[in-house]
mmJSON file of the N, C-alpha and C atoms, coordinates in Angstrom:
{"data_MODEL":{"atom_site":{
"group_PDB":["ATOM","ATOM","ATOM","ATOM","ATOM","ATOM","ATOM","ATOM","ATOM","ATOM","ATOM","ATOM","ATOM","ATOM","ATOM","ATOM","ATOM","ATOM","ATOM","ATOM","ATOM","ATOM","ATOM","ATOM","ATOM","ATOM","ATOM","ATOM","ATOM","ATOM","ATOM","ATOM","ATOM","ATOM","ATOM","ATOM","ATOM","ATOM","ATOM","ATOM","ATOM","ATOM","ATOM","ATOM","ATOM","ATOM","ATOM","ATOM","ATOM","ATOM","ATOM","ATOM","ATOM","ATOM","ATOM","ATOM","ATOM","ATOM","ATOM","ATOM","ATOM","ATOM","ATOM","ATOM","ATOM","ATOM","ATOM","ATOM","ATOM","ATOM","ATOM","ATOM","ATOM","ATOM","ATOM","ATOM","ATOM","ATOM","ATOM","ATOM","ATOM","ATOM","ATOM","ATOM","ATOM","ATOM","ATOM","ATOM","ATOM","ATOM","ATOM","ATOM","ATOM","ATOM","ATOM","ATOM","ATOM","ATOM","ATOM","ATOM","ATOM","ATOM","ATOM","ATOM","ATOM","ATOM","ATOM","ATOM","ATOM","ATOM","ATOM","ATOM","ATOM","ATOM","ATOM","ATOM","ATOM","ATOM","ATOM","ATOM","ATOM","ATOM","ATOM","ATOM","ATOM","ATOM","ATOM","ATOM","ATOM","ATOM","ATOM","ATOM","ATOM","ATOM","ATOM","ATOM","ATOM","ATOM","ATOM","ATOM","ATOM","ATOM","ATOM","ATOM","ATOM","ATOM","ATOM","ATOM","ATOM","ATOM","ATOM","ATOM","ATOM","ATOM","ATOM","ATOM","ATOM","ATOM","ATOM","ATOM","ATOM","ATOM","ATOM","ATOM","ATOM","ATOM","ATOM","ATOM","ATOM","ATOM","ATOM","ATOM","ATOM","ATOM","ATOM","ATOM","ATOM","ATOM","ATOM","ATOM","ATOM","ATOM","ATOM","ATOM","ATOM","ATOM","ATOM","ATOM","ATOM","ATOM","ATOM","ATOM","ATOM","ATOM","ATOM","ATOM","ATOM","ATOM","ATOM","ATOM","ATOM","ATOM","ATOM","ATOM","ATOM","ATOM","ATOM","ATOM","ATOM","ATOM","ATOM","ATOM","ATOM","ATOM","ATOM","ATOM","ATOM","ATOM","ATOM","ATOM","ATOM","ATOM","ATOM","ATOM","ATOM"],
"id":[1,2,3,4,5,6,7,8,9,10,11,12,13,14,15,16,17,18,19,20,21,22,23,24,25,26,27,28,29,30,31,32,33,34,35,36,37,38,39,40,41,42,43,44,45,46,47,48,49,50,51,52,53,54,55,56,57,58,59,60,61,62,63,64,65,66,67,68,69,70,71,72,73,74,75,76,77,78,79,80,81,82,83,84,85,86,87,88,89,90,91,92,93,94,95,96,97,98,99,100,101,102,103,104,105,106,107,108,109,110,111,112,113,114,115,116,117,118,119,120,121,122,123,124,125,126,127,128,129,130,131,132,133,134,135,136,137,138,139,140,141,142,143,144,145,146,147,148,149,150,151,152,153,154,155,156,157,158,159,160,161,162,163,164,165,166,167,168,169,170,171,172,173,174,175,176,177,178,179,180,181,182,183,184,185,186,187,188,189,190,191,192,193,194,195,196,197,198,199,200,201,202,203,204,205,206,207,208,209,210,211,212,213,214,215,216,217,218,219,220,221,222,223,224,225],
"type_symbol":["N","C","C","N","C","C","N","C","C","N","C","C","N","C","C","N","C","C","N","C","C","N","C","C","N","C","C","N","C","C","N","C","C","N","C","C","N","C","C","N","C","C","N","C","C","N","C","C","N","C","C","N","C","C","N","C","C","N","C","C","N","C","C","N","C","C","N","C","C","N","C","C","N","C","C","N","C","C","N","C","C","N","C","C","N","C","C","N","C","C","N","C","C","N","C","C","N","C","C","N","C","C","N","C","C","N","C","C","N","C","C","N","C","C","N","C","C","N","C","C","N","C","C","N","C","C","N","C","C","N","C","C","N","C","C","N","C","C","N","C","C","N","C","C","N","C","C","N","C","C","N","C","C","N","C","C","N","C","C","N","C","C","N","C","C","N","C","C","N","C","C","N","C","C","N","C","C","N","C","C","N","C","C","N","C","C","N","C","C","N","C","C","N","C","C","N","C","C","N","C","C","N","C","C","N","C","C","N","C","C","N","C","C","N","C","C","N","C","C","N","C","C","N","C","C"],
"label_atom_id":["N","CA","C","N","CA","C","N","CA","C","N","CA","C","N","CA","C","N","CA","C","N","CA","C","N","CA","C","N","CA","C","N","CA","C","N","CA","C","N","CA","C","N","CA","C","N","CA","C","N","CA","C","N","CA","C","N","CA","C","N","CA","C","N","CA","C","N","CA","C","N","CA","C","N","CA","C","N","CA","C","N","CA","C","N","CA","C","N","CA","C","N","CA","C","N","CA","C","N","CA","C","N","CA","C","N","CA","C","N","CA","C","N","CA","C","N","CA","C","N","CA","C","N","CA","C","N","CA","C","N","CA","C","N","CA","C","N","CA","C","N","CA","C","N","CA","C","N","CA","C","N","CA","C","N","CA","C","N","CA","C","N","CA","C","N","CA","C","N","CA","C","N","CA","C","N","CA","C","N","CA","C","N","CA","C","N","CA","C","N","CA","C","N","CA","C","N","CA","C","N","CA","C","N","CA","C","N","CA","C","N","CA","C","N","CA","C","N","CA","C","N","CA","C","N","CA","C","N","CA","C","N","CA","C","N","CA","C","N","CA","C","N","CA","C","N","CA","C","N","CA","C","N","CA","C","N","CA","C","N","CA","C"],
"label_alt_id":[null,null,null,null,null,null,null,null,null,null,null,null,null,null,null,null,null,null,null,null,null,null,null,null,null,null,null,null,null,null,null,null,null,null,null,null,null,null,null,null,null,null,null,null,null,null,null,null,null,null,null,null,null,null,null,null,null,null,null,null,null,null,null,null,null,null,null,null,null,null,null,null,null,null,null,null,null,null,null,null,null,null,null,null,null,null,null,null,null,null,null,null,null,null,null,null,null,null,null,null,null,null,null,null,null,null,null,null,null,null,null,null,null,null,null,null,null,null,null,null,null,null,null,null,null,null,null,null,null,null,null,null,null,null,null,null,null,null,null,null,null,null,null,null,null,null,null,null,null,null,null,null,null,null,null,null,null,null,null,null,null,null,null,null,null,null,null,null,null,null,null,null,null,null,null,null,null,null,null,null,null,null,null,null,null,null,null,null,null,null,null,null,null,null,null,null,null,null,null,null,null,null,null,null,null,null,null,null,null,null,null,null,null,null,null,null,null,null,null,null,null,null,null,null,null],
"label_comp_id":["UNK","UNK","UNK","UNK","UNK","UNK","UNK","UNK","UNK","UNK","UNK","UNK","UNK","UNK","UNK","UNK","UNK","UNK","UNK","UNK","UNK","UNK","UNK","UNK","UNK","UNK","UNK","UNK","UNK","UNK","UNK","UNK","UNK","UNK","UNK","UNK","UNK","UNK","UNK","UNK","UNK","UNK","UNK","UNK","UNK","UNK","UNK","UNK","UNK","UNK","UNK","UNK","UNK","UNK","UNK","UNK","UNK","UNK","UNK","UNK","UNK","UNK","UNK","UNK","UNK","UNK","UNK","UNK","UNK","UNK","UNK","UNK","UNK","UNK","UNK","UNK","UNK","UNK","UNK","UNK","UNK","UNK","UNK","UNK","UNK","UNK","UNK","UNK","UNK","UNK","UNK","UNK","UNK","UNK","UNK","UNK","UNK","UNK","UNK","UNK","UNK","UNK","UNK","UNK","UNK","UNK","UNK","UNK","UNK","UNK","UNK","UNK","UNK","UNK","UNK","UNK","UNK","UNK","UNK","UNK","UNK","UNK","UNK","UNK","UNK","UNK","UNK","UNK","UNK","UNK","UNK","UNK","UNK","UNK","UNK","UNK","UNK","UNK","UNK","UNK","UNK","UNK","UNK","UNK","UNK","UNK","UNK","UNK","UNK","UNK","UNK","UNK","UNK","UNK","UNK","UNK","UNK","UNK","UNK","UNK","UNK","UNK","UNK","UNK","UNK","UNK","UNK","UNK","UNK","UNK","UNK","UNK","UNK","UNK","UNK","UNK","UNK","UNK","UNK","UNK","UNK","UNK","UNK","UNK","UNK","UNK","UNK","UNK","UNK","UNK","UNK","UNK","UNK","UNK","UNK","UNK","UNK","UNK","UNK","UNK","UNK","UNK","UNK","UNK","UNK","UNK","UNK","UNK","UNK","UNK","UNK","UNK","UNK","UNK","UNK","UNK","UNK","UNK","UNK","UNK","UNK","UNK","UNK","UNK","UNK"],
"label_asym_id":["A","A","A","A","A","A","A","A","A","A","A","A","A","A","A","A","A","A","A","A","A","A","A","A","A","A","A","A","A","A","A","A","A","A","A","A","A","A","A","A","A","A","A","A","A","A","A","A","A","A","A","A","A","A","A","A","A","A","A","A","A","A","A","A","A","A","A","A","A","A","A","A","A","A","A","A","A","A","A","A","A","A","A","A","A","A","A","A","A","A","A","A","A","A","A","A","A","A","A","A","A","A","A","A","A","A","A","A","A","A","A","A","A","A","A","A","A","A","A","A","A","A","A","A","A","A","A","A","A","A","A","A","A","A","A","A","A","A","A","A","A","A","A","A","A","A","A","A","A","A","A","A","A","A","A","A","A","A","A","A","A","A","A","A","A","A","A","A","A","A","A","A","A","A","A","A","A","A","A","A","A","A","A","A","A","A","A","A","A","A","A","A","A","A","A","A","A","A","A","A","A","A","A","A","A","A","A","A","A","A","A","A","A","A","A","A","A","A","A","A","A","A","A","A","A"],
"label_entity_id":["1","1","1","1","1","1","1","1","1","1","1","1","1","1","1","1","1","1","1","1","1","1","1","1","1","1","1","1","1","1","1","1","1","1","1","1","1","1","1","1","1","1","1","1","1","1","1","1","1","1","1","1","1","1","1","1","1","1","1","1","1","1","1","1","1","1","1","1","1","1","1","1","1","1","1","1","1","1","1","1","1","1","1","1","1","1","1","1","1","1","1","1","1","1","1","1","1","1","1","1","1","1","1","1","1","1","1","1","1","1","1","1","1","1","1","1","1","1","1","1","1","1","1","1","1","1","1","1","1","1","1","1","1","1","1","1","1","1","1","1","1","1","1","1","1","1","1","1","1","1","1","1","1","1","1","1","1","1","1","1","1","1","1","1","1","1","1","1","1","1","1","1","1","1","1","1","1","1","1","1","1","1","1","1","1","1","1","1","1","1","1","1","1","1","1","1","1","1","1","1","1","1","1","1","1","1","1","1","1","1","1","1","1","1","1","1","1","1","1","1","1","1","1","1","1"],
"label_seq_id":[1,1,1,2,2,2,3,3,3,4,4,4,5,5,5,6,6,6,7,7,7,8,8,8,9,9,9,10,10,10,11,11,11,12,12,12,13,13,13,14,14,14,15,15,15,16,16,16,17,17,17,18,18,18,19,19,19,20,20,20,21,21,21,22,22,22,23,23,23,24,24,24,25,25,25,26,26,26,27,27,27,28,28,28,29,29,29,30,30,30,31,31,31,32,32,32,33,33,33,34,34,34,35,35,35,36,36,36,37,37,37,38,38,38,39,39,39,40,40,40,41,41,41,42,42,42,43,43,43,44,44,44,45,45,45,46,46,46,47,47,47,48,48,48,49,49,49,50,50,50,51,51,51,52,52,52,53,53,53,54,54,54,55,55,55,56,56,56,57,57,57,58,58,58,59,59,59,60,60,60,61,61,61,62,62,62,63,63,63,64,64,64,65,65,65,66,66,66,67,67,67,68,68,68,69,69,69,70,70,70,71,71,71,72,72,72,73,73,73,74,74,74,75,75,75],
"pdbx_PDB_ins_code":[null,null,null,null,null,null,null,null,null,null,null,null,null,null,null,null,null,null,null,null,null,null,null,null,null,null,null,null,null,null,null,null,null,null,null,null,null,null,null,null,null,null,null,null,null,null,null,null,null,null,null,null,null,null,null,null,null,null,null,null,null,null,null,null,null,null,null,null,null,null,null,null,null,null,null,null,null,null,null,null,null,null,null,null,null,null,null,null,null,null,null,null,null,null,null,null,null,null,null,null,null,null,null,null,null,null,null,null,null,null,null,null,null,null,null,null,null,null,null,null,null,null,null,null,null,null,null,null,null,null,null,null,null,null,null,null,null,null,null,null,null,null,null,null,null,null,null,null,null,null,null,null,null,null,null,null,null,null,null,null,null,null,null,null,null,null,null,null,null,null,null,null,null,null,null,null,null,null,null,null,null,null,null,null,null,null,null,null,null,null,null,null,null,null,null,null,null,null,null,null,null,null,null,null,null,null,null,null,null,null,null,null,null,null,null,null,null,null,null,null,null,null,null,null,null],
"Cartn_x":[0.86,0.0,0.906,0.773,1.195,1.096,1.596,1.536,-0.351,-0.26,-1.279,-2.883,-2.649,-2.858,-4.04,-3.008,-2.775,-3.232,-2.808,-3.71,-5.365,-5.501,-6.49,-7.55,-7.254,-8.004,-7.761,-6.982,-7.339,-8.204,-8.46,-8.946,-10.604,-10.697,-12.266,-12.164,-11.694,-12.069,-11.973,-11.258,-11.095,-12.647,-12.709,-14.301,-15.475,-15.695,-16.376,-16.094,-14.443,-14.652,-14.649,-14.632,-15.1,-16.692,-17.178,-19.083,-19.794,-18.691,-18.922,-18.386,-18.021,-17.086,-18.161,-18.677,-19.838,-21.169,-21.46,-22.859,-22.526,-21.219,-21.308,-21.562,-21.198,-21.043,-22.441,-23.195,-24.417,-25.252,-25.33,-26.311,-25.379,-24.527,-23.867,-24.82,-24.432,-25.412,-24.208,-25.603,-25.231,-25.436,-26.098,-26.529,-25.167,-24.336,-23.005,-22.019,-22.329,-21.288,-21.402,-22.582,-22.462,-22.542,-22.474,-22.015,-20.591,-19.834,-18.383,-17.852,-18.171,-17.949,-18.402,-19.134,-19.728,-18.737,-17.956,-16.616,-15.864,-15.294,-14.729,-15.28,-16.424,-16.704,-16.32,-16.946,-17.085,-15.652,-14.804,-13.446,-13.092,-13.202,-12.618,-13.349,-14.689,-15.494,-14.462,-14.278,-13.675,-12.444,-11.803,-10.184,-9.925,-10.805,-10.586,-10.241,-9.403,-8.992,-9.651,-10.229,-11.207,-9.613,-10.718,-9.337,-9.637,-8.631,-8.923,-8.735,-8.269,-8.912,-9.415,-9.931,-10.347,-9.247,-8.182,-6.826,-6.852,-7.457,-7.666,-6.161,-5.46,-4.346,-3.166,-3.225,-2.179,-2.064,-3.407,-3.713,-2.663,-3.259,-2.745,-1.025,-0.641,1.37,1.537,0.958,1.245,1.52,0.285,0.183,1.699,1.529,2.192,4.415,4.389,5.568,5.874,4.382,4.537,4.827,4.2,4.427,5.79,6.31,7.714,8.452,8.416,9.261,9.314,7.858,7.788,8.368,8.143,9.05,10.478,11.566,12.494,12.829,12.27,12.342,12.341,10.851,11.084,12.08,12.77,13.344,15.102],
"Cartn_y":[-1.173,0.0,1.235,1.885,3.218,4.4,5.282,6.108,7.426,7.292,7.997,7.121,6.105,5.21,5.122,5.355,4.812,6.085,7.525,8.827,8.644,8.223,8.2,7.248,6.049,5.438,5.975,6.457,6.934,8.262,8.891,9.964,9.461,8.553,7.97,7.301,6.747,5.433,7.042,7.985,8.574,9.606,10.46,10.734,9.892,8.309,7.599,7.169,7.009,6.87,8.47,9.416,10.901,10.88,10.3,10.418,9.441,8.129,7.416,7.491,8.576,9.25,10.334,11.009,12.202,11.53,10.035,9.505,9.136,8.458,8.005,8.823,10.372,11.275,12.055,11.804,12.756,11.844,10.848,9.335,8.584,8.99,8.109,6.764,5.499,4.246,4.017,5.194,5.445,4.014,3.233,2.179,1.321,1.555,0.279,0.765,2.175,2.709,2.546,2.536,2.39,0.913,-0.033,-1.242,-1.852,-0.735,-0.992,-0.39,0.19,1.013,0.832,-0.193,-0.711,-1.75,-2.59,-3.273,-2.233,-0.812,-0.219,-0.09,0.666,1.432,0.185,-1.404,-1.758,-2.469,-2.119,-2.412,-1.228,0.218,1.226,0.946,0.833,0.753,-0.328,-1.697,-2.536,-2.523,-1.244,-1.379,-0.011,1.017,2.246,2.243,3.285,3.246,4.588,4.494,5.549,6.623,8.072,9.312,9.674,10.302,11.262,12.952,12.946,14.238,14.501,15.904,15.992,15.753,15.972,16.488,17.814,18.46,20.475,20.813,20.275,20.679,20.56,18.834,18.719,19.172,19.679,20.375,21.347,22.505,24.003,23.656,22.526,22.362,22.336,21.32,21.15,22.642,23.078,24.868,25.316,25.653,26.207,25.982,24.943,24.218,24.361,24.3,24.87,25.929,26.9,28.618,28.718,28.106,28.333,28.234,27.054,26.289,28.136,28.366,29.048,30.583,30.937,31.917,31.711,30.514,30.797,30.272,29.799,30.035,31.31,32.335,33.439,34.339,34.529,35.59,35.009],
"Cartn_z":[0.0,0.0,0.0,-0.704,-0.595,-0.019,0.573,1.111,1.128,-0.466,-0.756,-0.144,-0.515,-0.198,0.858,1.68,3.172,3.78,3.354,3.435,3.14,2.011,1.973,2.522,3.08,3.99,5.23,5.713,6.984,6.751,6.064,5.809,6.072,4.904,5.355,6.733,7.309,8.312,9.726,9.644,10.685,10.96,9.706,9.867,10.423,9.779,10.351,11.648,12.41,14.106,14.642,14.099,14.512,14.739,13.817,13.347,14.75,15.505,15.913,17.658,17.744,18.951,19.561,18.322,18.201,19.333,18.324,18.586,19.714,20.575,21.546,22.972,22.546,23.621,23.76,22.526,22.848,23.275,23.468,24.396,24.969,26.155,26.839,27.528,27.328,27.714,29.852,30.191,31.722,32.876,32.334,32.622,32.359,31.321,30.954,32.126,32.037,32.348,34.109,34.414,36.215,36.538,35.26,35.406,35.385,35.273,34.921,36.18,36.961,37.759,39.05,39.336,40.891,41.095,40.558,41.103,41.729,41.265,41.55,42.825,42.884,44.089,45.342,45.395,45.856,46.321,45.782,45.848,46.806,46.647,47.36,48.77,48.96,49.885,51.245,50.644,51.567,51.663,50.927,51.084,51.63,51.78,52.439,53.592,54.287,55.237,56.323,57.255,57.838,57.906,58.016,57.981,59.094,59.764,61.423,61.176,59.75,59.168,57.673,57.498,56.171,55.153,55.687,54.518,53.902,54.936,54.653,55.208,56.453,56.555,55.879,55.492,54.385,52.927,52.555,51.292,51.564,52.95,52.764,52.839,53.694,54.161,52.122,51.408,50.542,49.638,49.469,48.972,48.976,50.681,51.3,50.771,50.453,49.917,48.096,47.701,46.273,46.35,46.547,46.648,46.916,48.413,48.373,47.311,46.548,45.261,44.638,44.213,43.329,43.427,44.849,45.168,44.782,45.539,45.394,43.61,42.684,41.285,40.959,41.179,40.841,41.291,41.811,42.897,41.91],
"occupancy":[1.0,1.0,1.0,1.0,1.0,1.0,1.0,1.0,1.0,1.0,1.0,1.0,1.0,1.0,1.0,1.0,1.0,1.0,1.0,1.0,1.0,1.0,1.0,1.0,1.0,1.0,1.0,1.0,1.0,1.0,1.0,1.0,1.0,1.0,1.0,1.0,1.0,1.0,1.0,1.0,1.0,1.0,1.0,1.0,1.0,1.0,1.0,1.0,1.0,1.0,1.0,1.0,1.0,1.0,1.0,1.0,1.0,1.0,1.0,1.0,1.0,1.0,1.0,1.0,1.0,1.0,1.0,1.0,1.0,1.0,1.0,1.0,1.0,1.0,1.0,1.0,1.0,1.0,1.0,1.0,1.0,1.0,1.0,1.0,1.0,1.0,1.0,1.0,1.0,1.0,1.0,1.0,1.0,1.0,1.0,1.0,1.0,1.0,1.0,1.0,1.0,1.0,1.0,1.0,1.0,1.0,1.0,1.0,1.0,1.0,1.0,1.0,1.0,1.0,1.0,1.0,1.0,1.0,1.0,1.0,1.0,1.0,1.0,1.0,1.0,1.0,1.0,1.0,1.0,1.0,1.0,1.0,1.0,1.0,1.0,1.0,1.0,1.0,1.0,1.0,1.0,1.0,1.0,1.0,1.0,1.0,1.0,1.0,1.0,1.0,1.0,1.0,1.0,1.0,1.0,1.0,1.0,1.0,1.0,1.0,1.0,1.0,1.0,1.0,1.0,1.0,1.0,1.0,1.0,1.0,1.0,1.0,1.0,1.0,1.0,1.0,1.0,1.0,1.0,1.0,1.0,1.0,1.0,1.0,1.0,1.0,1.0,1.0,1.0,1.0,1.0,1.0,1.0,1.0,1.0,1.0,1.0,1.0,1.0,1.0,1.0,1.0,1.0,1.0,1.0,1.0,1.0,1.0,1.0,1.0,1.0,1.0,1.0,1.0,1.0,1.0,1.0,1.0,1.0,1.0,1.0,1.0,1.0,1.0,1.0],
"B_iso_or_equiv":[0.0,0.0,0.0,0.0,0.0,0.0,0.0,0.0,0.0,0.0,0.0,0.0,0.0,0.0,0.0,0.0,0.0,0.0,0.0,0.0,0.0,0.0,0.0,0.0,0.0,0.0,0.0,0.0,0.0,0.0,0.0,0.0,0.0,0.0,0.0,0.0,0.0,0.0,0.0,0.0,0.0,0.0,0.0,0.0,0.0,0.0,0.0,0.0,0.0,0.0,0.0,0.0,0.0,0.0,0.0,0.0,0.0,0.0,0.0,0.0,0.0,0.0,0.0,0.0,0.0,0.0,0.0,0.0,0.0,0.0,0.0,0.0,0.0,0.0,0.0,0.0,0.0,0.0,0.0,0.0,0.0,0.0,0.0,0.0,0.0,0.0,0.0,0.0,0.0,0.0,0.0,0.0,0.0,0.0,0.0,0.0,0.0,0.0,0.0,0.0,0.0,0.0,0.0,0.0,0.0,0.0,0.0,0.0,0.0,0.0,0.0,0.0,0.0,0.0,0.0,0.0,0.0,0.0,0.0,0.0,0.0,0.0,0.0,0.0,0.0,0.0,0.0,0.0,0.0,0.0,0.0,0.0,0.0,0.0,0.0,0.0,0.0,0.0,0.0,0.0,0.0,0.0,0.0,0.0,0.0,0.0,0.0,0.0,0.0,0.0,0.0,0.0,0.0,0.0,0.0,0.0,0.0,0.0,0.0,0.0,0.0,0.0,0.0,0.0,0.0,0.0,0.0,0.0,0.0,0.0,0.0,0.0,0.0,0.0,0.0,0.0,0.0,0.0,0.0,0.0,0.0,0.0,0.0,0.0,0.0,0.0,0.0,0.0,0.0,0.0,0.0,0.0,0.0,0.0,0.0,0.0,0.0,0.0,0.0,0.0,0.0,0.0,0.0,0.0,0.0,0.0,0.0,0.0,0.0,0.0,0.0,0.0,0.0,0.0,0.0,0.0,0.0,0.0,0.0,0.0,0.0,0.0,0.0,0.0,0.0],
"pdbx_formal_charge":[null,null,null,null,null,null,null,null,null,null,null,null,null,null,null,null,null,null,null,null,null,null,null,null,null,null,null,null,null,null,null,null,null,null,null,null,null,null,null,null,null,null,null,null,null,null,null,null,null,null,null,null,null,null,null,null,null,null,null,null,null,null,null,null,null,null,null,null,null,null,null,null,null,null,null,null,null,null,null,null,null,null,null,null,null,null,null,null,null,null,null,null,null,null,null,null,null,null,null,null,null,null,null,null,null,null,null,null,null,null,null,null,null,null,null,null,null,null,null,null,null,null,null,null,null,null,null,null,null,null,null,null,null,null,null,null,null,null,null,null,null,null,null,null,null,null,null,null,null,null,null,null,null,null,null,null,null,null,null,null,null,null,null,null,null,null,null,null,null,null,null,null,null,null,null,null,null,null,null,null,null,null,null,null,null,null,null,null,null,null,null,null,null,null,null,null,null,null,null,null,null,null,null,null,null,null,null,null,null,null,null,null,null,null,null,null,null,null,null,null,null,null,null,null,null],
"auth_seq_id":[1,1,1,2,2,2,3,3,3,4,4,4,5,5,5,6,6,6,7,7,7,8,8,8,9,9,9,10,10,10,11,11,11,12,12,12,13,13,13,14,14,14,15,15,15,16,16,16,17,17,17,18,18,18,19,19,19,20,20,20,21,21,21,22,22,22,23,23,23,24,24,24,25,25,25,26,26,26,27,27,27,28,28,28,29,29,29,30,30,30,31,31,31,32,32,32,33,33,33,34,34,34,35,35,35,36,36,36,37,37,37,38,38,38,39,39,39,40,40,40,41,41,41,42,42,42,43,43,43,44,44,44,45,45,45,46,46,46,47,47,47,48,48,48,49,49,49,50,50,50,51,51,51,52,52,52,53,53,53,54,54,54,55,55,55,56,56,56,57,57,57,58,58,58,59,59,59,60,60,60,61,61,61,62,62,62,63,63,63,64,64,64,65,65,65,66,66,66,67,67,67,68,68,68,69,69,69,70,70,70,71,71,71,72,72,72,73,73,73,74,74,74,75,75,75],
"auth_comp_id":["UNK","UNK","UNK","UNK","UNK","UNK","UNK","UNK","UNK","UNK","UNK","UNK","UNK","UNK","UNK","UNK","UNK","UNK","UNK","UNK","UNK","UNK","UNK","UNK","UNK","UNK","UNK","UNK","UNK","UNK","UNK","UNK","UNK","UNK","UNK","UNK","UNK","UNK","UNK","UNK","UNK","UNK","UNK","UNK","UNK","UNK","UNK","UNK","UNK","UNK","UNK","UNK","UNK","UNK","UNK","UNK","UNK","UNK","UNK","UNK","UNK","UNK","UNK","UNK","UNK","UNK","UNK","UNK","UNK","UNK","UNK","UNK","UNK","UNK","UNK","UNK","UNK","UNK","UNK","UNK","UNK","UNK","UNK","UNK","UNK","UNK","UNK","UNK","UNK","UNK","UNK","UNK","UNK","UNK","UNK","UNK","UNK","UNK","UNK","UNK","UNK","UNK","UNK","UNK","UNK","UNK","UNK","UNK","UNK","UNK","UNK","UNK","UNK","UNK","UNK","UNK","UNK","UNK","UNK","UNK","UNK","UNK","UNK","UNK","UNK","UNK","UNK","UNK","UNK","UNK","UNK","UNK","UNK","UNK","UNK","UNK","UNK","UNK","UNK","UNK","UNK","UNK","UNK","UNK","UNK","UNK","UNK","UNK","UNK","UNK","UNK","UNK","UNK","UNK","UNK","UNK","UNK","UNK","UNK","UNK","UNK","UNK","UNK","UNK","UNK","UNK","UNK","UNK","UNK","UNK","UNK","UNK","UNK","UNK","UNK","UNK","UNK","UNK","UNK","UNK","UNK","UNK","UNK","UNK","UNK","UNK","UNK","UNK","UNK","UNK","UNK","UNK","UNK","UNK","UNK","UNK","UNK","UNK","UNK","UNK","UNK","UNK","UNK","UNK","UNK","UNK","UNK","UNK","UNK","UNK","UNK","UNK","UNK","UNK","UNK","UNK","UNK","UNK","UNK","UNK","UNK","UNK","UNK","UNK","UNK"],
"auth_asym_id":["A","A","A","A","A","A","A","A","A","A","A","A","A","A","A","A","A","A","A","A","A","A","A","A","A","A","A","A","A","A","A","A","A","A","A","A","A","A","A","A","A","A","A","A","A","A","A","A","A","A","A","A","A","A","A","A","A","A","A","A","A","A","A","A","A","A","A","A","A","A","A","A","A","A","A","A","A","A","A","A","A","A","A","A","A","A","A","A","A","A","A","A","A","A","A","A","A","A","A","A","A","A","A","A","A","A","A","A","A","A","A","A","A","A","A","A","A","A","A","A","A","A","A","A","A","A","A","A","A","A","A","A","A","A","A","A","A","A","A","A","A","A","A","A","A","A","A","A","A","A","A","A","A","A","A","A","A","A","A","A","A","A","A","A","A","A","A","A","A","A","A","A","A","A","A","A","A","A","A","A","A","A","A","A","A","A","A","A","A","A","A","A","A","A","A","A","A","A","A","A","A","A","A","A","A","A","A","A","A","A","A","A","A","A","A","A","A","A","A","A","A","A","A","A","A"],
"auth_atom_id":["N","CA","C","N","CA","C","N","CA","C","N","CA","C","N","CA","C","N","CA","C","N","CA","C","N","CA","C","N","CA","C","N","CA","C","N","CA","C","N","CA","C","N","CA","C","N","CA","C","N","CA","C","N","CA","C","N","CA","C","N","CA","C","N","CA","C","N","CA","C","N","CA","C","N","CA","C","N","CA","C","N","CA","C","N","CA","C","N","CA","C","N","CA","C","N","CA","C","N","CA","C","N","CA","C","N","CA","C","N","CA","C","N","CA","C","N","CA","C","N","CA","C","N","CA","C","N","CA","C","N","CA","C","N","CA","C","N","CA","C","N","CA","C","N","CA","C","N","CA","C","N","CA","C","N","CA","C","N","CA","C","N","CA","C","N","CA","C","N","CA","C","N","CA","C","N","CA","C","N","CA","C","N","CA","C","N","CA","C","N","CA","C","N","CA","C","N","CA","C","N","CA","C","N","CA","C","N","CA","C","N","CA","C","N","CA","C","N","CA","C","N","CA","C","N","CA","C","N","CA","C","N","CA","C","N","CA","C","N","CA","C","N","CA","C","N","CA","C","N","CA","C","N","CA","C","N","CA","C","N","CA","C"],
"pdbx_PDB_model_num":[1,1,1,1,1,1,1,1,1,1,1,1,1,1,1,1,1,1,1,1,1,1,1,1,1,1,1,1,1,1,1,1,1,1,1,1,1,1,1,1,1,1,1,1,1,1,1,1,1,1,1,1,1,1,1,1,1,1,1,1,1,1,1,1,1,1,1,1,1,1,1,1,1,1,1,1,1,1,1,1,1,1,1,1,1,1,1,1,1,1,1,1,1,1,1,1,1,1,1,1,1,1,1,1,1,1,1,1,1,1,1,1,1,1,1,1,1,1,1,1,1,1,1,1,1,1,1,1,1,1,1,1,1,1,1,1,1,1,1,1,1,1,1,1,1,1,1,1,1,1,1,1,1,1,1,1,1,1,1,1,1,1,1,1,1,1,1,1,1,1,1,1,1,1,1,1,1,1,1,1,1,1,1,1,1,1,1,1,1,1,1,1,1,1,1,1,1,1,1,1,1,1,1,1,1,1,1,1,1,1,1,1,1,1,1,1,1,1,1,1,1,1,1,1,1]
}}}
């Protein structure tokens, strides 16, 4: 196959999985999809570990450590 070829079938075959990417997003099948996805949950559920906080403090230490970075970059 040749190059031109080979342009030109992808040219068609890519519009048709574009046309087919389109249809899938404007009727998502929500039903497959929360069937693919209850292993998950039910996996996090029995493997979670209870927290003794929100993680609001380690968010802000975290912040708090970027900004630094970024200070001493800028400066």
């Amino acid at each position: 196959m040749d190059v031109k070829q080979w342009v030109d079938n992808w040219q068609k075959v890519g519009s048709i999985l574009e046309q087919r990417e389109n249809e899938s997003l404007r009727s998502p099948d929500y039903q497959e999809g929360l069937k693919n996805l209850t292993p998950i949950f039910h996996w996090v559920c029995a493997h979670a570990e209870p927290r003794e906080t929100s993680g609001l403090v380690e968010q802000q230490r975290f912040f708090a450590k970027i900004r630094k970075q970024m200070e001493t970059e800028n400066s």
